[in-house]
Backbone atoms as SQL, in Angstrom:
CREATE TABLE atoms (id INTEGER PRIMARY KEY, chain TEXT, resi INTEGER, resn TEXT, atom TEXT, x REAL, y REAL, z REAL);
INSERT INTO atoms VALUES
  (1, 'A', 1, 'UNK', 'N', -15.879, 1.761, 2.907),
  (2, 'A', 1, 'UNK', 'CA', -14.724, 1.374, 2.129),
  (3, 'A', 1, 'UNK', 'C', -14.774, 1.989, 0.729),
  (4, 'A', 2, 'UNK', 'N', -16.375, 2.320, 0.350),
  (5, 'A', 2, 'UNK', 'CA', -16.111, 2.904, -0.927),
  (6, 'A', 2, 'UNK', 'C', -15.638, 4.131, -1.393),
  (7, 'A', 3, 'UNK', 'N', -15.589, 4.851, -0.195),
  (8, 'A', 3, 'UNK', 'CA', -15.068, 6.123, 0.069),
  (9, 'A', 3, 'UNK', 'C', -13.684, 6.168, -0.231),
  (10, 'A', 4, 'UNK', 'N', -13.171, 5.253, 0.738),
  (11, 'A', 4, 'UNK', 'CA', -11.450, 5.192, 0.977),
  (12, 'A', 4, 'UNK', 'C', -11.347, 5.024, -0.448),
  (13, 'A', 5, 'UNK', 'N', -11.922, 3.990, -1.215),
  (14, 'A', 5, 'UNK', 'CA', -10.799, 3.343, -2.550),
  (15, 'A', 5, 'UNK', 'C', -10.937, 4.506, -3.287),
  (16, 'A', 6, 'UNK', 'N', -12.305, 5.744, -3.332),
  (17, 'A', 6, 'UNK', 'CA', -12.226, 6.785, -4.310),
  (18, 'A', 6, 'UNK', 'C', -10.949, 7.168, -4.163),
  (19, 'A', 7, 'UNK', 'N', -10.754, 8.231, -2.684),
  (20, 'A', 7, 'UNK', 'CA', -10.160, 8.695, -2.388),
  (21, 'A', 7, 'UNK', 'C', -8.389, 8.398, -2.699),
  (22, 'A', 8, 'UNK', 'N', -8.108, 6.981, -2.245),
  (23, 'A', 8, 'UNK', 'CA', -7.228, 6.091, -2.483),
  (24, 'A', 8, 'UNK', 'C', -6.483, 6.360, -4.614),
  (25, 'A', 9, 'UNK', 'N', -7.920, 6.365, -5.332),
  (26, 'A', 9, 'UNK', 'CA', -7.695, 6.318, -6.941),
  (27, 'A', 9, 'UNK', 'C', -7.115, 8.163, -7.078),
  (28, 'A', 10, 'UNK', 'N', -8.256, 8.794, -6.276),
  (29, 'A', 10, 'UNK', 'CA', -7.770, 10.281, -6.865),
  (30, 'A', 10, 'UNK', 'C', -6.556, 10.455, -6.353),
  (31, 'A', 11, 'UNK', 'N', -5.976, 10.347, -5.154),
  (32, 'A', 11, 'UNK', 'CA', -4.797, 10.685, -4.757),
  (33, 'A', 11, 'UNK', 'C', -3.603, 9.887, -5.050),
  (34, 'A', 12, 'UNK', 'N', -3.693, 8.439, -5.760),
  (35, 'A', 12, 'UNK', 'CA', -3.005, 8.099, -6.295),
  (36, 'A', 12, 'UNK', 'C', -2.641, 8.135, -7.958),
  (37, 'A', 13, 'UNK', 'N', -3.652, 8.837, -8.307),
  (38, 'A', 13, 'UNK', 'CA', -3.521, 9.098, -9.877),
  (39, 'A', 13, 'UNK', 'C', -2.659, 9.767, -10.250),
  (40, 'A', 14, 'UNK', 'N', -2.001, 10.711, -9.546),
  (41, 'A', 14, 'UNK', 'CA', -0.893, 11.529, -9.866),
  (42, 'A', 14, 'UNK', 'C', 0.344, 10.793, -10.390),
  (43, 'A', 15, 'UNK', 'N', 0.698, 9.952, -9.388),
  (44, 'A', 15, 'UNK', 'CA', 1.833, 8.900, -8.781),
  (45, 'A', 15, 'UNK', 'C', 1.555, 8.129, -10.359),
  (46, 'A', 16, 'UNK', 'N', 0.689, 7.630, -10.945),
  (47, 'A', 16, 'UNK', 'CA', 0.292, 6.775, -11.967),
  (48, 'A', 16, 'UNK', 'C', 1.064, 7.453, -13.162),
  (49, 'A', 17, 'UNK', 'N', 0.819, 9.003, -13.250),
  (50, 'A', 17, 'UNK', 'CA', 1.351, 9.637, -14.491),
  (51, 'A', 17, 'UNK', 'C', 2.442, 9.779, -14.634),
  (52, 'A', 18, 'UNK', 'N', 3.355, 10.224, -13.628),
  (53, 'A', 18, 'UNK', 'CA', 4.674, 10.283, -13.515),
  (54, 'A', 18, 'UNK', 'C', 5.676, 9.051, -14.195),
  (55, 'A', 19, 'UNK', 'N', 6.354, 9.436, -14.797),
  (56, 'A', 19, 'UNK', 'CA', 8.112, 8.922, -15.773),
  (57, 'A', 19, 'UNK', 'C', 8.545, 7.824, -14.583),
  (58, 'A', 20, 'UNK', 'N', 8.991, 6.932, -15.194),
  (59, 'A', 20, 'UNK', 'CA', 10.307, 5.816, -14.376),
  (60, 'A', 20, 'UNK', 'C', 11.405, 6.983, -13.872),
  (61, 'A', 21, 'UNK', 'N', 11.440, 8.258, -14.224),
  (62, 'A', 21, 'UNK', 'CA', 12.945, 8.969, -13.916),
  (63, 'A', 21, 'UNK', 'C', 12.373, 9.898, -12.716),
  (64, 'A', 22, 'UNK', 'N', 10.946, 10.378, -12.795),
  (65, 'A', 22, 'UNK', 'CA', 10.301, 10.862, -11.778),
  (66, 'A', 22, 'UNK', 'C', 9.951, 9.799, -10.499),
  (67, 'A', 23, 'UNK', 'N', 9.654, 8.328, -10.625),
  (68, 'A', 23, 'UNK', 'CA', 9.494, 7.734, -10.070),
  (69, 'A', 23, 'UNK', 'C', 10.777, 7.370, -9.030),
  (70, 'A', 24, 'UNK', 'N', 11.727, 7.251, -9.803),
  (71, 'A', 24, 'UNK', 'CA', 13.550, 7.014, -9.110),
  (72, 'A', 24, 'UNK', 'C', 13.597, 7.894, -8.454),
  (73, 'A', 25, 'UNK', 'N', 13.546, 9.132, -9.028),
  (74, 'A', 25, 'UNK', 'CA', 13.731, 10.405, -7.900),
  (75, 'A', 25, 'UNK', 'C', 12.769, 10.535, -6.303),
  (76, 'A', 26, 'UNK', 'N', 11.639, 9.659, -6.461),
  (77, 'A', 26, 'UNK', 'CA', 10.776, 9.595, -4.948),
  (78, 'A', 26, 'UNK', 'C', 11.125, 8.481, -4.832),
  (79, 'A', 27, 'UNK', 'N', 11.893, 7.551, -4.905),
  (80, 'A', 27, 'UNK', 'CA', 12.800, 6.416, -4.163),
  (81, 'A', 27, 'UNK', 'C', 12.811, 6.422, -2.719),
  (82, 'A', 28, 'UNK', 'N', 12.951, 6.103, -1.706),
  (83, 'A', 28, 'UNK', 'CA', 13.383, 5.923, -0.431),
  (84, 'A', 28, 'UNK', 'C', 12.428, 7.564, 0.035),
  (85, 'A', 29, 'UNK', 'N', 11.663, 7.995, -0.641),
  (86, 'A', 29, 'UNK', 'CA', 10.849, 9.357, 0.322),
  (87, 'A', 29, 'UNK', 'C', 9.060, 9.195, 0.184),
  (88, 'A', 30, 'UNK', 'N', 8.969, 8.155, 1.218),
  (89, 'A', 30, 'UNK', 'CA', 7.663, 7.936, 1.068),
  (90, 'A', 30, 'UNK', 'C', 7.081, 9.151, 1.597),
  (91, 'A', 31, 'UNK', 'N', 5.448, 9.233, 1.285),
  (92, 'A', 31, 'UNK', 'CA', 4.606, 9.942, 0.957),
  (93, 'A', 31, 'UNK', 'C', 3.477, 9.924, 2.340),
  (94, 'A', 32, 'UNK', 'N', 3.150, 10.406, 3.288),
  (95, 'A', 32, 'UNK', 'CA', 2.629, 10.323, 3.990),
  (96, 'A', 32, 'UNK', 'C', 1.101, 11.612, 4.666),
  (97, 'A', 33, 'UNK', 'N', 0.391, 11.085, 3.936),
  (98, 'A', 33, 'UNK', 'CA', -0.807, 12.259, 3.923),
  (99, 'A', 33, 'UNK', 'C', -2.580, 12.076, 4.856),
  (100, 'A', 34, 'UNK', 'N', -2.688, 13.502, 4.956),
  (101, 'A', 34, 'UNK', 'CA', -3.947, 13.277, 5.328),
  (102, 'A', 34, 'UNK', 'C', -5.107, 13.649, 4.286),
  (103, 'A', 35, 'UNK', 'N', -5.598, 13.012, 4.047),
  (104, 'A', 35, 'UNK', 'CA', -6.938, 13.379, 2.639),
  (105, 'A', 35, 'UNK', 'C', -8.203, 13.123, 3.509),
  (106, 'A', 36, 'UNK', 'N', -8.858, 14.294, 2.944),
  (107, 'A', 36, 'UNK', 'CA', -10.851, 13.849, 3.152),
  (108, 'A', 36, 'UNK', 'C', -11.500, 13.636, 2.638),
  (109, 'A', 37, 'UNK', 'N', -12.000, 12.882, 2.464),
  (110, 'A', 37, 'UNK', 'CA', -13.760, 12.476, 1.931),
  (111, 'A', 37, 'UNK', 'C', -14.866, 13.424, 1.898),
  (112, 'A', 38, 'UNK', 'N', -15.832, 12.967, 0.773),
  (113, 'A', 38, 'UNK', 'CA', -16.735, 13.871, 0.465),
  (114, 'A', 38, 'UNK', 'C', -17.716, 13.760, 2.136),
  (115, 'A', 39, 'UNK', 'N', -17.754, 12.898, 3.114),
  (116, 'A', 39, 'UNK', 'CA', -18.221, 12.958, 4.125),
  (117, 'A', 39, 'UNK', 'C', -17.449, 13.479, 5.317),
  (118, 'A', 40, 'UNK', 'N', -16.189, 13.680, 4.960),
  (119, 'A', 40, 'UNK', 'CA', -15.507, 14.515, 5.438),
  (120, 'A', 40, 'UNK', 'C', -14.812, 14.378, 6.689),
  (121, 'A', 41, 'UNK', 'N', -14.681, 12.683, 6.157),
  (122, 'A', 41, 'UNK', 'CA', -14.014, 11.834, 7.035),
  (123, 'A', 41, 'UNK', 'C', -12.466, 11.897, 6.584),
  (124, 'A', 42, 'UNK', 'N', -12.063, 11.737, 7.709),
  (125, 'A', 42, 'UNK', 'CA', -10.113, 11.970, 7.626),
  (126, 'A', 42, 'UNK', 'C', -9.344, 10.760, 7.058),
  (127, 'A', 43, 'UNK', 'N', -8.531, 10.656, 6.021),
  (128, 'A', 43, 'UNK', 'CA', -8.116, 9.321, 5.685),
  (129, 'A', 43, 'UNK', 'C', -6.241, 9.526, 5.495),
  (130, 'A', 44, 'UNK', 'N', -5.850, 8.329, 6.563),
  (131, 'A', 44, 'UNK', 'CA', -4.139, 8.011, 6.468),
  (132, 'A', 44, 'UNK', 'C', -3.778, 7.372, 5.274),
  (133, 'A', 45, 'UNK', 'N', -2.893, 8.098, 4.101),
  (134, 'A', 45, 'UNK', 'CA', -2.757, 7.696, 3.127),
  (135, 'A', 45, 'UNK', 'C', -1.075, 7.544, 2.860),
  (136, 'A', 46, 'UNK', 'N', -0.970, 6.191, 2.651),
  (137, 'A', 46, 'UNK', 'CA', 1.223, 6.580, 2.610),
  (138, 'A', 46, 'UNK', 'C', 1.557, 5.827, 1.202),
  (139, 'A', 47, 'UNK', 'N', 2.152, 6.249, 0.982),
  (140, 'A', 47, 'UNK', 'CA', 2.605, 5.661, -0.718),
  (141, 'A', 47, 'UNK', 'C', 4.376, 5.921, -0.761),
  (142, 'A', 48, 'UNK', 'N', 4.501, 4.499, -0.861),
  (143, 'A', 48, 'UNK', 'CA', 5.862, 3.881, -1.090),
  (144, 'A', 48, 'UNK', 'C', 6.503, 3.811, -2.235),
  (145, 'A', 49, 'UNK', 'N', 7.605, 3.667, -2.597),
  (146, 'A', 49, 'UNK', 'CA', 8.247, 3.459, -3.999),
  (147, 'A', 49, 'UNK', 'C', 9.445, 2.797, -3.415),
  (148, 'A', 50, 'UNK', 'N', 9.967, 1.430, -4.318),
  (149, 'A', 50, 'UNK', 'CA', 11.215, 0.460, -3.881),
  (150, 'A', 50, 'UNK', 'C', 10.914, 0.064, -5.486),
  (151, 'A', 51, 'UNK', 'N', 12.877, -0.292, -4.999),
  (152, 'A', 51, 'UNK', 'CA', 12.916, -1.432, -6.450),
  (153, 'A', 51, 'UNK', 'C', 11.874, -2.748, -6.307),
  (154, 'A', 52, 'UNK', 'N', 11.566, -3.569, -6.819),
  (155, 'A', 52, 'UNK', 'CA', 10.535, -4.456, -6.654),
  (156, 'A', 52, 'UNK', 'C', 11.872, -5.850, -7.317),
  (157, 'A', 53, 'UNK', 'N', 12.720, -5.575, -7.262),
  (158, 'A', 53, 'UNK', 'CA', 13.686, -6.831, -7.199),
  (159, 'A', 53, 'UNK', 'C', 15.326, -6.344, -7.479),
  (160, 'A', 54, 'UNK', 'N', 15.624, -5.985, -8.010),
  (161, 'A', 54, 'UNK', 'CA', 16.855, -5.141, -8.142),
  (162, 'A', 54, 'UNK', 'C', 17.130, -3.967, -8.434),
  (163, 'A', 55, 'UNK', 'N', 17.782, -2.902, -8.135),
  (164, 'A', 55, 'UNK', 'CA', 18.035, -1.734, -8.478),
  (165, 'A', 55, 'UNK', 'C', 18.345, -1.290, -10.017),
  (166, 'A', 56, 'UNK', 'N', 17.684, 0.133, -10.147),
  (167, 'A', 56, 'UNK', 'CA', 17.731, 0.359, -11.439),
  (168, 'A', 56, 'UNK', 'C', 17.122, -0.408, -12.407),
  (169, 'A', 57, 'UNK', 'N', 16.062, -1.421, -12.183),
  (170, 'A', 57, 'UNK', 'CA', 15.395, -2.471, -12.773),
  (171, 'A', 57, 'UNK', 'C', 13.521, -1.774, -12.752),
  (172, 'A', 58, 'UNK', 'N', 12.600, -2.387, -12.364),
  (173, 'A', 58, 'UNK', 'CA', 11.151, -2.114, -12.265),
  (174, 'A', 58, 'UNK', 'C', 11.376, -1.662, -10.909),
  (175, 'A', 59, 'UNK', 'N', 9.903, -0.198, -11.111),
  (176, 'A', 59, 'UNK', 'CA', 10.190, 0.251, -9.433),
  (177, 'A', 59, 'UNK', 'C', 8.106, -0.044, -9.166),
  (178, 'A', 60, 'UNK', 'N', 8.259, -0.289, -8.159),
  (179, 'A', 60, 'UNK', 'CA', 7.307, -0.726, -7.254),
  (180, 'A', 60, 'UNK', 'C', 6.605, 0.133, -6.568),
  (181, 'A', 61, 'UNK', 'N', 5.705, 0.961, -7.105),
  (182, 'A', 61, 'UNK', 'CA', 4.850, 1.534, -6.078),
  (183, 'A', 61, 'UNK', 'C', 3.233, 1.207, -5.569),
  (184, 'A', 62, 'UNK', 'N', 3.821, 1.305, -4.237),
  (185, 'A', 62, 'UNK', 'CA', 2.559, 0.931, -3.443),
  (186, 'A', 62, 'UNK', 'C', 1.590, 2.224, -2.836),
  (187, 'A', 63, 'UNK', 'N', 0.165, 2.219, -2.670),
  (188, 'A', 63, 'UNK', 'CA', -0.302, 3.209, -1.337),
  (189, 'A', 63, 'UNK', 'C', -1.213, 2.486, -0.476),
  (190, 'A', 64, 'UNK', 'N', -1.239, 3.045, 0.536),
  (191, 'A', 64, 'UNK', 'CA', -2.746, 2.338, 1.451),
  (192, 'A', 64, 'UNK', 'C', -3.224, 3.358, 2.258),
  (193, 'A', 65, 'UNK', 'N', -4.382, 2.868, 2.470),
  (194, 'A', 65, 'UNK', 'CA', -5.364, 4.204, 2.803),
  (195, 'A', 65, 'UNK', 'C', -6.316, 4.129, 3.817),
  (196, 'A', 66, 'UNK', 'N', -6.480, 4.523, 5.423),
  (197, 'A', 66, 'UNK', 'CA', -7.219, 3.797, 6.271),
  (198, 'A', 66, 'UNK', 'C', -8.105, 5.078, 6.826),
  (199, 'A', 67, 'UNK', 'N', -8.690, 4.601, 7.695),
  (200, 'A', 67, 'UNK', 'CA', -9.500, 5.890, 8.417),
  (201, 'A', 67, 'UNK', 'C', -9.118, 6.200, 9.925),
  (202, 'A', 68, 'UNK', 'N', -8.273, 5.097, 9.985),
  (203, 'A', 68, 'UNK', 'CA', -7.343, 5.839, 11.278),
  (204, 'A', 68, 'UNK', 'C', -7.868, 4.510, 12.709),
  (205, 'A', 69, 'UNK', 'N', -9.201, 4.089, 12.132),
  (206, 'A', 69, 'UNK', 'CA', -10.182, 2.691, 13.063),
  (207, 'A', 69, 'UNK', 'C', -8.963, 1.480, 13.378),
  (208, 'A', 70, 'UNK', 'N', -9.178, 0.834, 14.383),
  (209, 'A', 70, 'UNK', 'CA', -8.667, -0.244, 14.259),
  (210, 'A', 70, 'UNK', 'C', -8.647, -0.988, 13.239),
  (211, 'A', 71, 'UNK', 'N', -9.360, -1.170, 12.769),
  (212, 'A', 71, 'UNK', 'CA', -10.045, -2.344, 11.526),
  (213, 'A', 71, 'UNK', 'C', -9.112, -1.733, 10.244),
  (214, 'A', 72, 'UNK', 'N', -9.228, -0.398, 10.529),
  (215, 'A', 72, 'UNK', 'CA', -8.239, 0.348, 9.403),
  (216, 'A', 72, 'UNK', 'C', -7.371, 0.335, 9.456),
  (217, 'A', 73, 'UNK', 'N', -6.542, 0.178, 10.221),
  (218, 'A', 73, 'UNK', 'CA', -5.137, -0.115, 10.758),
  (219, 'A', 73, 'UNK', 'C', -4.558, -1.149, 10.299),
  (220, 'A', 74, 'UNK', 'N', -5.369, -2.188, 10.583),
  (221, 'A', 74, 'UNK', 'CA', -4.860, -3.899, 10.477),
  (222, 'A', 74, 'UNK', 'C', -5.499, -4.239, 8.865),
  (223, 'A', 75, 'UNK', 'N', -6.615, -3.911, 8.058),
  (224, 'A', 75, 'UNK', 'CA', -6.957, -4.035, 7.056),
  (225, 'A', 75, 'UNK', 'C', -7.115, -2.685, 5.856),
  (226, 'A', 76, 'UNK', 'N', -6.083, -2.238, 5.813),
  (227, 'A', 76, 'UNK', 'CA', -6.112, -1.113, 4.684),
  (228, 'A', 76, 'UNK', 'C', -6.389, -1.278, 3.655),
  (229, 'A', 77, 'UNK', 'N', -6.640, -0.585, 2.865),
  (230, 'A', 77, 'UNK', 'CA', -7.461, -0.513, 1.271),
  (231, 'A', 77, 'UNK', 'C', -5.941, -0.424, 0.631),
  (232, 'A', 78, 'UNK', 'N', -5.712, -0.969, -0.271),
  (233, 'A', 78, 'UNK', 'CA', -4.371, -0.759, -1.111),
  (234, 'A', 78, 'UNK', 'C', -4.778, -0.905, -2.493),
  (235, 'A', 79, 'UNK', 'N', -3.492, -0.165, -3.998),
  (236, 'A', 79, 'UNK', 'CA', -3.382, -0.014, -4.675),
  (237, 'A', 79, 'UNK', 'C', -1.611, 0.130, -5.140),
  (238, 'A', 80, 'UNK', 'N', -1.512, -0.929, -5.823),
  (239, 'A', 80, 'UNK', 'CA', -0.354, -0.402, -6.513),
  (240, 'A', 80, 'UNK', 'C', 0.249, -0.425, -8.008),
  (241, 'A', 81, 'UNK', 'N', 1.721, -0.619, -8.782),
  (242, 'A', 81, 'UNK', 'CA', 2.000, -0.995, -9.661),
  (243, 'A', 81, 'UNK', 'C', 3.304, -1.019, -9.764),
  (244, 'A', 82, 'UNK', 'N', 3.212, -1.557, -10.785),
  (245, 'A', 82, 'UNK', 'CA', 5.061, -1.652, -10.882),
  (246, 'A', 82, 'UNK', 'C', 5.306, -1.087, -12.687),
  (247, 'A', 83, 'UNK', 'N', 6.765, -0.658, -12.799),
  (248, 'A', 83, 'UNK', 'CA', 6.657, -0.094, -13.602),
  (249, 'A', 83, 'UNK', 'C', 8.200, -0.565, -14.118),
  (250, 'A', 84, 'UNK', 'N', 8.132, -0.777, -15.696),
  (251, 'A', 84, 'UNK', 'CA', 9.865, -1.180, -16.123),
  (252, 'A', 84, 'UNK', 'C', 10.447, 0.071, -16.438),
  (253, 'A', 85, 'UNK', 'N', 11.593, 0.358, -16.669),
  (254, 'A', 85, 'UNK', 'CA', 12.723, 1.143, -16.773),
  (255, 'A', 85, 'UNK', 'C', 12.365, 1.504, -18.252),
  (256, 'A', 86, 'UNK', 'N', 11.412, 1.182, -19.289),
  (257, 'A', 86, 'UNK', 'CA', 10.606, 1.705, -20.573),
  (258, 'A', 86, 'UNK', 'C', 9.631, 2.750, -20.313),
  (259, 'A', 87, 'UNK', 'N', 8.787, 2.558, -19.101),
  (260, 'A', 87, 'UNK', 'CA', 8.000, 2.952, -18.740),
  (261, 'A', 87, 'UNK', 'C', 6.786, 2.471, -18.531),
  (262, 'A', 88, 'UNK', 'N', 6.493, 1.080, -18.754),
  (263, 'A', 88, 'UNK', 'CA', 5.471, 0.113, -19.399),
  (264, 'A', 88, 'UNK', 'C', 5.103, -0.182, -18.186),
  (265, 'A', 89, 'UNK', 'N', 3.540, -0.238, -17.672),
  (266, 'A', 89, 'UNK', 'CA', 3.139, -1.519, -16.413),
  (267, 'A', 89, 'UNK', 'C', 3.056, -2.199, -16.745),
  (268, 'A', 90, 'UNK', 'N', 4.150, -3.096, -15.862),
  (269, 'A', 90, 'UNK', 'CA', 4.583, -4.560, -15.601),
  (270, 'A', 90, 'UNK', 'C', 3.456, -5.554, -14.767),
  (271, 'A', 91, 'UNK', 'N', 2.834, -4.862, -14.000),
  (272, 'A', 91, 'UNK', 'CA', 2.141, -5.263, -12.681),
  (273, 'A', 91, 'UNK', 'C', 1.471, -4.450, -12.644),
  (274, 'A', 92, 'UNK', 'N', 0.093, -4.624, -11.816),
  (275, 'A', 92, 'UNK', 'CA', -1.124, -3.592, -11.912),
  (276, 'A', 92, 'UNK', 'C', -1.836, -4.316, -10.829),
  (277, 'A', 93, 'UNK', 'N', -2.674, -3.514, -9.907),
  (278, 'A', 93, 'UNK', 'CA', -3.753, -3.868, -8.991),
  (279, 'A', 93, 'UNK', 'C', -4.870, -2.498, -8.593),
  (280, 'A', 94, 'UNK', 'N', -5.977, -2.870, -8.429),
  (281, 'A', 94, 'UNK', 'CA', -6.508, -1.974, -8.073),
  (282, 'A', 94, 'UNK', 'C', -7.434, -1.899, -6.863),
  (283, 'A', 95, 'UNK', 'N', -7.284, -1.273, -5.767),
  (284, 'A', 95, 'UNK', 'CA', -8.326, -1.469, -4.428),
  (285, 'A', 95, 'UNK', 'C', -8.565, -2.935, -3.914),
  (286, 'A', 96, 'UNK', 'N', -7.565, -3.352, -3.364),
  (287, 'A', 96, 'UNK', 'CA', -7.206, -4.434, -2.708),
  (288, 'A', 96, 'UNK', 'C', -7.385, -4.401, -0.887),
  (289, 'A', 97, 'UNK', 'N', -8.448, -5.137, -0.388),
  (290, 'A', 97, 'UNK', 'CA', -7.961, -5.008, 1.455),
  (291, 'A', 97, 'UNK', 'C', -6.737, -5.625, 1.620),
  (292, 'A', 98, 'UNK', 'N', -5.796, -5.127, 2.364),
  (293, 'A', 98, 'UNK', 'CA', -4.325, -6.002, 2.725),
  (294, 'A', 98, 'UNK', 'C', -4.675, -6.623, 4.045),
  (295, 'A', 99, 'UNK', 'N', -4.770, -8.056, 3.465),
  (296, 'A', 99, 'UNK', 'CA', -4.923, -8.604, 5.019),
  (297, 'A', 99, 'UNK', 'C', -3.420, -9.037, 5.795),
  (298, 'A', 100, 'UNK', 'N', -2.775, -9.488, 4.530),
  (299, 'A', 100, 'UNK', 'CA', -0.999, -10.062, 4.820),
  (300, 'A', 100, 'UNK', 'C', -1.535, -9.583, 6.577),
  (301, 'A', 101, 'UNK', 'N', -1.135, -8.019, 6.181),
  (302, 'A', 101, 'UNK', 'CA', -0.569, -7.540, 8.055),
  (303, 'A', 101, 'UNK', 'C', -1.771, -8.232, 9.026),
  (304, 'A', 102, 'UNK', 'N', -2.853, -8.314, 8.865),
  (305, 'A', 102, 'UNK', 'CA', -3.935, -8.928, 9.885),
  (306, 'A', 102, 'UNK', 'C', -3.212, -10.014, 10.583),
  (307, 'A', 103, 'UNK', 'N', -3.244, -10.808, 9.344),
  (308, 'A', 103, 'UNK', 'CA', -2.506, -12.667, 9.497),
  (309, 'A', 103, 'UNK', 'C', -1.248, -12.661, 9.695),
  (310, 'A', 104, 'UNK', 'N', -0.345, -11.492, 9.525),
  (311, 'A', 104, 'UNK', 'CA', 0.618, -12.060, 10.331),
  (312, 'A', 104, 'UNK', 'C', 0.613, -10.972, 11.914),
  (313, 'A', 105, 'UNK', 'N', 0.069, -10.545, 12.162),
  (314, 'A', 105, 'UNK', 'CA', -0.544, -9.784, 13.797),
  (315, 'A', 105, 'UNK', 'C', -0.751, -11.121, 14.255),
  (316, 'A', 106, 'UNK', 'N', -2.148, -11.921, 13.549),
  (317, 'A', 106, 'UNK', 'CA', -2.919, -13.045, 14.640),
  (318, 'A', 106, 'UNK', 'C', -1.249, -14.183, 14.477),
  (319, 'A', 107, 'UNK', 'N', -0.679, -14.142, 13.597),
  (320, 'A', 107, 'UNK', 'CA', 0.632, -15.286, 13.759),
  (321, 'A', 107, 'UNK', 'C', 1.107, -15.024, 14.649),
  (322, 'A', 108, 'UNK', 'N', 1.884, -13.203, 14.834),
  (323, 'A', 108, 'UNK', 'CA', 3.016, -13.047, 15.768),
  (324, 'A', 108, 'UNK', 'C', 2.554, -13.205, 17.370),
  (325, 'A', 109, 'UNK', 'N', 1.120, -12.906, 17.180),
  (326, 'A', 109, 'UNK', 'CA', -0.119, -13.054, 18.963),
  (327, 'A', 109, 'UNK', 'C', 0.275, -14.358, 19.528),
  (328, 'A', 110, 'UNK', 'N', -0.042, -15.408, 18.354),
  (329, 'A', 110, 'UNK', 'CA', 0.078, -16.714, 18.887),
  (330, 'A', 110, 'UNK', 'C', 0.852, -17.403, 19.274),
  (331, 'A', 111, 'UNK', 'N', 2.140, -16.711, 18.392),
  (332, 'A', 111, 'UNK', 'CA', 3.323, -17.642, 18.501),
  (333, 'A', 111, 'UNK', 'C', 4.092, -17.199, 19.646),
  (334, 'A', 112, 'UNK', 'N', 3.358, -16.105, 20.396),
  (335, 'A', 112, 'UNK', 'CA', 3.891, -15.763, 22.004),
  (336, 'A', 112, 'UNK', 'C', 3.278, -16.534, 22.924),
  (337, 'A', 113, 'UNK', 'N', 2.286, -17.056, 22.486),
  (338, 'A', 113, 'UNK', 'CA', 1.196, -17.421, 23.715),
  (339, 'A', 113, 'UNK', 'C', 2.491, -18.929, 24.331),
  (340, 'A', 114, 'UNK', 'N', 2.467, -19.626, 25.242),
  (341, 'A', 114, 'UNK', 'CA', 3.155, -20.303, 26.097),
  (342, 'A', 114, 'UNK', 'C', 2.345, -21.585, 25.691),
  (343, 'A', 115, 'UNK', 'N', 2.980, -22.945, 25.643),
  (344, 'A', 115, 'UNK', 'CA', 2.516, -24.229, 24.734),
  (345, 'A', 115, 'UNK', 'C', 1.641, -23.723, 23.707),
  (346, 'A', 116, 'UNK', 'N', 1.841, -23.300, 22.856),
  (347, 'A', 116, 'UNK', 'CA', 0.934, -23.016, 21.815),
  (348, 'A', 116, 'UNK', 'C', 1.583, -23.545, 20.448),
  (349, 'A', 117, 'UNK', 'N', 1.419, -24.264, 19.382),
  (350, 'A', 117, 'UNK', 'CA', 2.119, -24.462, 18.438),
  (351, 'A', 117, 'UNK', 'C', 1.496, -23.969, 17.041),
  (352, 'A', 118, 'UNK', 'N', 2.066, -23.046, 16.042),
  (353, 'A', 118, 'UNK', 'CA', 1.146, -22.885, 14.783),
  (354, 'A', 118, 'UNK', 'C', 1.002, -24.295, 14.062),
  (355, 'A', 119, 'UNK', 'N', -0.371, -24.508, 13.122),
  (356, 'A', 119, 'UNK', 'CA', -0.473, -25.151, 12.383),
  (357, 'A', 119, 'UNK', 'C', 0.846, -25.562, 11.434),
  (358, 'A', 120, 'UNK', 'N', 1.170, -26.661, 10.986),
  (359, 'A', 120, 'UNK', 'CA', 2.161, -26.756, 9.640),
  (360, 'A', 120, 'UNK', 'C', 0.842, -26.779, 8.502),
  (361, 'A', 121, 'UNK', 'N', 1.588, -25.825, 7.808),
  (362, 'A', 121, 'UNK', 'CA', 1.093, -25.716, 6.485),
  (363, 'A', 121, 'UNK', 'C', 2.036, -25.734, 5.333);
């Protein structure tokens, strides 16, 4: 994993420097790459950009970064930020596992299974 998040920082550092007006312009054209590691392992890297609540307001960019494994699939390494229409980060994270998608995989599994009921929470 310590590989991915390098990899994950260098190839997202670009994305970091770039203007709110450069950022608008990769709107709706996500980013979808293959990068390697100094071991020279292959890594799926996609980086998103959305408004993060209304248009023309803060834009939202995300990336995540896997090795292609199951485990990588369902638990990707992520990084993102959000950014205001000044140019200022609003929001900041750095090398995060995304489990969201795991937990909701084991939700959508269960909630097929036949008498099965999810917990109330």
């Amino acid at each position: 994993m310590y590989e991915a998040c390098n990899q994950l920082f260098t190839s997202f550092a670009e994305y970091r420097r770039l203007s709110y007006a450069e950022l608008v312009e990769n709107m709706d054209n996500d980013k979808y790459l293959v990068v390697k590691g100094p071991s020279h392992r292959e890594y799926q890297l996609e980086i998103q950009f959305m408004w993060d609540d209304k248009q023309d307001e803060d834009i939202r960019a995300l990336a995540g970064i896997d090795d292609g494994s199951l485990r990588g699939a369902f638990l990707p390494v992520c990084d993102g930020f959000i950014m205001s229409p000044e140019g200022r980060f609003v929001g900041e994270w750095r090398c995060k596992i995304l489990v969201i998608g795991w937990i909701t995989y084991l939700l959508h599994l269960c909630s097929g299974l036949p008498n099965q009921q999810l917990p109330n929470t």
